[in-house]
C-alpha positions as CSV (number, residue, x, y, z in Angstrom):
1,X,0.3,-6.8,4.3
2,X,-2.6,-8.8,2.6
3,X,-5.4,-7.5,0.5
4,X,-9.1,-8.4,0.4
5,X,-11.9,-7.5,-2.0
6,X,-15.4,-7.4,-2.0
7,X,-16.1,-8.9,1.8
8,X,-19.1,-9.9,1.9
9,X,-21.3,-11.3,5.4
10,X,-21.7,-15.0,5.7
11,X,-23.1,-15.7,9.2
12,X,-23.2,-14.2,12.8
13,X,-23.3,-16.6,15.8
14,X,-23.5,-15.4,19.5
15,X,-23.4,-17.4,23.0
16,X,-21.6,-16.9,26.2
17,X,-18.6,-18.5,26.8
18,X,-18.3,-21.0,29.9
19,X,-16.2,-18.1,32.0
20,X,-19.5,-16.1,31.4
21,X,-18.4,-13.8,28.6
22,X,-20.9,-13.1,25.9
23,X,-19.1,-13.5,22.6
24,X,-20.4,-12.2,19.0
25,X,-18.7,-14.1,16.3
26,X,-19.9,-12.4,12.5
27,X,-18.1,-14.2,9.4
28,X,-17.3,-13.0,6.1
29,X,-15.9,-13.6,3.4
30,X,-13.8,-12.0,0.5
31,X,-11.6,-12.5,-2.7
32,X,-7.8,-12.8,-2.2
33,X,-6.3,-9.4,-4.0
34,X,-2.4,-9.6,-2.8
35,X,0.3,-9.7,-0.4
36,X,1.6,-11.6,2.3
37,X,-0.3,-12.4,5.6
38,X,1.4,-11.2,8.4
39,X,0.6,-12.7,12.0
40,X,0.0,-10.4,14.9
41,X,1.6,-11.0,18.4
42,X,-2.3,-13.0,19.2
43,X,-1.7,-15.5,16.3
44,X,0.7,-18.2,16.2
45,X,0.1,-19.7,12.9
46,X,-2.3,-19.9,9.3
47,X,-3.1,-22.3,6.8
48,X,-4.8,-21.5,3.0
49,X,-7.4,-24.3,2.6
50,X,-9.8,-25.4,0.1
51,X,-13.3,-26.8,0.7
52,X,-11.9,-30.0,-0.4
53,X,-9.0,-30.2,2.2
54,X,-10.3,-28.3,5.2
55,X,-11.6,-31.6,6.8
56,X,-8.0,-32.4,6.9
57,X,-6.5,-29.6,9.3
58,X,-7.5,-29.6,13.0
59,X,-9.1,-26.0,12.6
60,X,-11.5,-24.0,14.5
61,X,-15.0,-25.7,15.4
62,X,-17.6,-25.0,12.8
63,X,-15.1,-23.2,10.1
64,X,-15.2,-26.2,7.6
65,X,-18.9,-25.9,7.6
66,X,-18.6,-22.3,7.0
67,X,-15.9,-22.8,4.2
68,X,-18.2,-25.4,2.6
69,X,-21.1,-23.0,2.3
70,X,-19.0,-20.1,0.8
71,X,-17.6,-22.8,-1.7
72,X,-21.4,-23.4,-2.7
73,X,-22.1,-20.1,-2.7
74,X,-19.2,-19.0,-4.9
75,X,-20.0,-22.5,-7.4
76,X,-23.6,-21.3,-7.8
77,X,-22.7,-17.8,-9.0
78,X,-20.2,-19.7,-11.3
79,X,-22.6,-21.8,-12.7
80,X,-25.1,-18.3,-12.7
81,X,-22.6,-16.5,-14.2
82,X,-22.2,-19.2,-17.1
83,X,-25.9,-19.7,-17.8
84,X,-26.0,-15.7,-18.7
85,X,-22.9,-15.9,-21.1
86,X,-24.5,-18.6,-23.2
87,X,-27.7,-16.8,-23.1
């Protein structure tokens, strides 16, 4: 089984699906820690993209938007994190 640290809340989005069924999405993200990803019986496959490659999978509406603001969210604390070490 796969690992995660340090999840941490991205987004939430709510509407009602066309068959009339409210839905509440809420997105996080986390670090990798280990281990393999394992597929439950709901799932038929899963793909590891970057923010540079997401735009080339046919994934889930909206998730490359979301994938692109964790990636600028993880490059500013980078570039944070940088400016205090040469301080």
């Amino acid at each position: 089984m796969w690992r995660l640290e340090n999840p941490e809340y991205l987004l939430d989005l709510v509407f009602v699906r066309p068959d009339g069924v409210p839905v509440l999405t809420l997105s996080y993200f986390a670090a990798y820690a280990s281990g393999d990803v394992r597929l439950d019986a709901d799932s038929v496959e899963y793909i590891w993209v970057s923010a540079e490659n997401a735009k080339d999978h046919d994934l889930i509406k909206g998730i490359v938007e979301e994938i692109e603001m964790v990636d600028k969210i993880l490059k500013e604390r980078a570039t944070s994190m940088k400016s205090k070490t040469k301080s």
